[in-house]
C-alpha atoms as one frame of an Amber mdcrd trajectory, in Angstrom:
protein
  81.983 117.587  95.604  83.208 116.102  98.431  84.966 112.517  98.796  86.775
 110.217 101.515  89.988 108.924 101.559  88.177 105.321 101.330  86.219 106.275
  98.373  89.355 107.797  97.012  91.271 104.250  97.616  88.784 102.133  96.194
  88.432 104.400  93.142  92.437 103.576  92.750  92.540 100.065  94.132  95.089
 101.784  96.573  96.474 101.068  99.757  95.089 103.501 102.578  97.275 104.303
 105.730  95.639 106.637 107.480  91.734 108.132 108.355  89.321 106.380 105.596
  86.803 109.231 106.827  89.024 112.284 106.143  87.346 114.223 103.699  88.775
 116.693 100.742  86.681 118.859  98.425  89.753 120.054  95.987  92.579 119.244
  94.767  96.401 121.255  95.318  99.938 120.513  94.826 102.079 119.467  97.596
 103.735 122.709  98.374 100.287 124.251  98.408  97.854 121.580 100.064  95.986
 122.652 103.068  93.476 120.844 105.092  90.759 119.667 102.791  92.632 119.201
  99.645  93.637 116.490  97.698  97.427 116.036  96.403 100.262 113.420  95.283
 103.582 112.967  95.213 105.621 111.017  92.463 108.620 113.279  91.748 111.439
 112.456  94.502 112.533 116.291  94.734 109.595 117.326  96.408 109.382 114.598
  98.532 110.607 116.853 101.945 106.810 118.565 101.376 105.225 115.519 102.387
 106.458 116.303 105.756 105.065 119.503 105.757 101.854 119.741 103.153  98.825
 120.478 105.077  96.425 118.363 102.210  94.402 115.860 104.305  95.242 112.998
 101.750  98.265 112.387 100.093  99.015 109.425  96.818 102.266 108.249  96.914
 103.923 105.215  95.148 103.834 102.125  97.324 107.464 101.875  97.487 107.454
 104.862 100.218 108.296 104.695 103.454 108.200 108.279 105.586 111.148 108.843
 107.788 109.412 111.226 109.648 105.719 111.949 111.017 102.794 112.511 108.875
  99.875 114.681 109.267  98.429 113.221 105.886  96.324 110.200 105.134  98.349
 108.349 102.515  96.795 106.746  99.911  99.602 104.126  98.110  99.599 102.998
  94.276 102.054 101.772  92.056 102.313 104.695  90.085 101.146 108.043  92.212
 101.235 110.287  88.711  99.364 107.660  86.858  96.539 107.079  89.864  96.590
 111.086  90.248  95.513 111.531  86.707  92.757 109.240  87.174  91.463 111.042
  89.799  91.334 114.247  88.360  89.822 112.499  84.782  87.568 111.305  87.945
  86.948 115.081  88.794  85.906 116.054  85.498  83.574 113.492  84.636  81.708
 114.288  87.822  81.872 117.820  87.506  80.451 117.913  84.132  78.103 115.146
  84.310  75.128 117.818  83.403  72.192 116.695  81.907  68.829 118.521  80.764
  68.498 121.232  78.360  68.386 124.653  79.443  66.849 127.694  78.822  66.716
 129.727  76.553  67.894 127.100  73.593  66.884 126.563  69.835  66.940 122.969
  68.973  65.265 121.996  64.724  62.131 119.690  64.923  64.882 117.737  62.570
  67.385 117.553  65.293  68.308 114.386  67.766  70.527 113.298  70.514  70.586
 110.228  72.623  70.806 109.698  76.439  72.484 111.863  79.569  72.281 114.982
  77.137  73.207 118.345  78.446  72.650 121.220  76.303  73.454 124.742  77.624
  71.687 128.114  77.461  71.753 130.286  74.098  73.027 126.935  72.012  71.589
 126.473  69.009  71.077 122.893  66.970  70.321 123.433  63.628  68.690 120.752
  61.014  69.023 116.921  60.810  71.810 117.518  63.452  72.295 113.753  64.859
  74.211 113.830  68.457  75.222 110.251  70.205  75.247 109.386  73.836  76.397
 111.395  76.638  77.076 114.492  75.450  77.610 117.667  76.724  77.140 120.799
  74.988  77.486 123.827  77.350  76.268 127.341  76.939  76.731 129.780  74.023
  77.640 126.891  71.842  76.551 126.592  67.894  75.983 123.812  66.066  75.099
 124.271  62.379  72.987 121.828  60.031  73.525 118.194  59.027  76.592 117.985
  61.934  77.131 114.463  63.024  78.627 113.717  66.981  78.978 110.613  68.560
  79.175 109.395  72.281  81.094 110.869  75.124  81.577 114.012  73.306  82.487
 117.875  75.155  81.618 120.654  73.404  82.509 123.825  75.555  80.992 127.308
  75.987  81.246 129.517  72.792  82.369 126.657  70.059  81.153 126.941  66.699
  80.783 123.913  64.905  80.021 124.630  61.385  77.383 122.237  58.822  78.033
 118.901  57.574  81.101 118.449  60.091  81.277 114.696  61.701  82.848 114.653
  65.210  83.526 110.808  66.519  83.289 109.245  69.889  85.019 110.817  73.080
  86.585 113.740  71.394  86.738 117.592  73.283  85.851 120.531  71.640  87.449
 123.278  74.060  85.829 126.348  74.262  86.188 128.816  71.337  87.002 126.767
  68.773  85.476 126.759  65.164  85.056 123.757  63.243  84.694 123.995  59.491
  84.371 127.729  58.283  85.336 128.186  55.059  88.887 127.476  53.726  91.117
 130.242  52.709  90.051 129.668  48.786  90.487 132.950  46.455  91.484 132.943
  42.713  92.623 135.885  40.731  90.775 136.876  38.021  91.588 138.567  34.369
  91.625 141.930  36.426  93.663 140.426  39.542  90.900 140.960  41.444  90.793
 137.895  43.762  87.443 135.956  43.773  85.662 133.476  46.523  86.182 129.679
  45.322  83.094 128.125  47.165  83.705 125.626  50.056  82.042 122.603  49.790
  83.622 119.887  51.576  83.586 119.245  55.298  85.874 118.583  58.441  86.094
 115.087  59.783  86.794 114.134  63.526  87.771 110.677  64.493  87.595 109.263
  67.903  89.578 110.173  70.694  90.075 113.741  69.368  91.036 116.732  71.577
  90.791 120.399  69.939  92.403 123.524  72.371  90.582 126.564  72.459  90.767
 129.408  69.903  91.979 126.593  67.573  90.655 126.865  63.651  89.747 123.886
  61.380  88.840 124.654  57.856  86.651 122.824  55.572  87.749 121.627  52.641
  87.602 123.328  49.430  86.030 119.349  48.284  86.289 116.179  49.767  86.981
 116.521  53.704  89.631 118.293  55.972  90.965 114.833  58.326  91.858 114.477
  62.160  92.236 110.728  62.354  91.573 109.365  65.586  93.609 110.096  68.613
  94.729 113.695  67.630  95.694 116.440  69.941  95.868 120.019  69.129  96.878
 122.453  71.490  95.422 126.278  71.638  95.444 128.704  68.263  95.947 126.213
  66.178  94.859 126.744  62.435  94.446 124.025  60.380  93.052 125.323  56.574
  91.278 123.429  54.165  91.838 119.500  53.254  94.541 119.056  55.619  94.877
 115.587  56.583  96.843 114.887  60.013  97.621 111.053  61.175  97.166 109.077
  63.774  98.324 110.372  67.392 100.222 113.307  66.150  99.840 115.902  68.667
  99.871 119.679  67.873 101.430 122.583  70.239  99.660 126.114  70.195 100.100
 128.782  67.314 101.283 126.266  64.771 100.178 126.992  60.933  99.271 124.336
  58.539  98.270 125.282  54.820  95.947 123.652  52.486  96.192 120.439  51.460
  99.337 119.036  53.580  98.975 115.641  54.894 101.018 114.657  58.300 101.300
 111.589  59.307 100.998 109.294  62.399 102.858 109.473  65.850 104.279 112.710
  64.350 105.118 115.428  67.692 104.944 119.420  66.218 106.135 122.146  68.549
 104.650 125.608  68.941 104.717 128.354  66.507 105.695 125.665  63.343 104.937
 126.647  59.978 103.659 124.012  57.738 103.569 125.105  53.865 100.535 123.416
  51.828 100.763 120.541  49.582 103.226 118.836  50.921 103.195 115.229  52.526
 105.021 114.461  56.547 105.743 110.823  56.989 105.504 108.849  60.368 107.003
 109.480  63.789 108.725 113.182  62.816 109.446 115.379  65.439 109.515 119.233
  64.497 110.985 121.278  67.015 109.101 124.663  68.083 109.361 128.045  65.659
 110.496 125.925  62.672 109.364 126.247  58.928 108.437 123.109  56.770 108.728
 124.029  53.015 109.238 120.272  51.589 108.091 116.819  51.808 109.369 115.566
  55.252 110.502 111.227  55.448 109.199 109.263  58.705 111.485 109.363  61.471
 113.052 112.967  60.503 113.564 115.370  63.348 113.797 118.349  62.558 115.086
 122.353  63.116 115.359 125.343  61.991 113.443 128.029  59.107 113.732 126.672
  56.624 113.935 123.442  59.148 117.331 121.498  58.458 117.990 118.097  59.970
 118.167 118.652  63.917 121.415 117.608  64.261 122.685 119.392  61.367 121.057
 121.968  62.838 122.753 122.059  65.975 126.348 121.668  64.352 125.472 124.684
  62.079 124.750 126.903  64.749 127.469 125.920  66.964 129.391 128.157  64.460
 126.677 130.515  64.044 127.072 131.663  67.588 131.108 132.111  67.110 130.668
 133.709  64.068 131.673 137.041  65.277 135.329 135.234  66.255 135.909 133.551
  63.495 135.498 136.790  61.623 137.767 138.293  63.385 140.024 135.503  62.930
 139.764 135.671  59.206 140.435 139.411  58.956 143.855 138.751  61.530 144.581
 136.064  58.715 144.201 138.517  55.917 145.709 141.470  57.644 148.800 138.885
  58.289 149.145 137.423  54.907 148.974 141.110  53.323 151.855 142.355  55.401
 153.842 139.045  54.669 152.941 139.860  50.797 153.979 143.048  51.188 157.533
 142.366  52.347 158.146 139.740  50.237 157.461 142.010  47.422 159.768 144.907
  48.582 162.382 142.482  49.125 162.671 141.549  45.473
């Protein structure tokens, strides 16, 4: 795909100084750009690249003014990180605009999906599967019975999305991922011998949903497993059955979450958290990265720690965890003094 620094501008409502017929075909960071590439620069400590980047078209904010020559058509915004993120949304959309079904694919006679569909080679649709507008489904990808999808929906190679799951408008399925296998549901019996309680419920997508790849959603044991809209989850996530996560939370990779917990909105969860089952996350809580969450967690906490502690609690408490060793050593000077001071004052009398 190739485009001109006036398409570029116009795209951007940006100012061009510079060659409106310069061409670029990729896209590179400043350091890196050579003649035919795209880059930007927004953060000030890399502005002395611009001087020396050998990209053919540079966004910067309109508040720049070079101090030296430029080999680079400059394309100026009011926000160059902003207007560089549109571009490469931009990218995507063009580079995955595929449409057309390809071969070989098994699609039900039950099955139906709206306009600009692209399904890939060796997917498979299964029965009374009903998929929106614009969607695009690429290869290797399954799609089990009675699955709902709406409009401007991604499904990447090697996804498994599992029966009765709904999947809203303009959400990402990365490649992958599996969507509604069967929650980890045993009970002992008499014996101990640890039998299959049957999965029943589904897994619910809202709009605006992004899922990494490798990343796990269970159904629920009854009822649904809930991503409300605007949820991101990062890579190797798993979520198990009946979860319910808020509003905007976003998710980093290897994070656990057991049955049944419910987060809630605007919440930000680091890698590598453990999230215990059955327990309810208010509003707005930030959990910082490797922590453990064994209770019920109030809006606006921030947390620490395993078992997490308030985070600055947290950081008090291991200000003296670190000097531990000295103050150990401190205490056994202390003893060592008071039992020779003991000692002498009992000779003495």
């Amino acid at each position: 795909m190739v485009f001109t620094a006036g398409q570029i501008a116009g795209i951007l409502e940006g100012e061009l100084e510079g060659n409106p017929e310069i061409a670029v075909h990729k896209l590179a960071k400043i350091e890196e750009g050579e003649a035919g590439s795209l880059t930007f620069l927004a953060n000030p400590k890399y502005t002395s690249y611009i001087y020396t980047t050998r990209a053919s078209i540079t966004i910067v904010n309109k508040d720049f003014s070079p101090e030296q020559e430029l080999s680079t058509t400059l394309i100026k915004v009011e926000d160059a990180y902003e207007a560089f993120s549109k571009v490469l949304e931009f990218y995507n959309q063009v580079k995955n605009n595929k449409t057309g079904i390809e071969e070989p694919a098994f699609i039900s006679d039950t099955a139906s999906y709206g306009n600009e569909f692209y399904l890939g080679a060796f997917s498979y649709l299964g029965s009374n599967v009903e998929i929106g507008n614009n969607v695009k489904i690429h290869p290797n990808v399954y799609i089990g019975d009675n699955v709902k999808i709406g409009d401007n929906v991604t499904v990447f190679a090697g996804a498994k999305v599992h029966s009765e799951t709904v999947i809203g408008n303009n959400c990402v399925i990365h490649s992958g991922v599996v969507i509604g296998a069967d929650g980890f549901g045993f009970s002992p019996d008499k014996n101990g011998e640890f039998q299959k309680v049957p999965q029943t419920g589904n897994v619910i997508l809202e709009d605006n949903v992004d899922v990494g790849a490798g990343t796990t959603i269970d159904r629920a044991t009854l009822g649904s497993t809930i991503l409300r809209r605007g949820v991101k989850l990062d890579n190797q996530i798993q979520i198990a059955h009946n979860v319910e996560i808020g509003e905007h939370t976003v998710i980093a990779a290897q994070t656990g979450i057991a049955g049944s917990a419910k987060i809630g909105k605007h919440c930000m969860i680091g890698g590598q958290v453990g999230i215990v089952g059955h327990i309810t996350i208010g509003d707005n809580v930030r959990i910082q990265a490797q922590s453990g969450i064994g209770r019920n967690v109030q809006s606006n906490e921030v947390l620490q720690g395993s078992p997490a502690l308030n985070y600055g609690d947290y950081n008090k408490s291991y200000v003296h965890f670190k000097n531990l060793p000295k103050i150990s050593n401190r205490i056994d000077e202390l003893e060592k003094k008071y039992s020779e001071q003991y000692k002498n004052e009992t000779e003495n009398h």
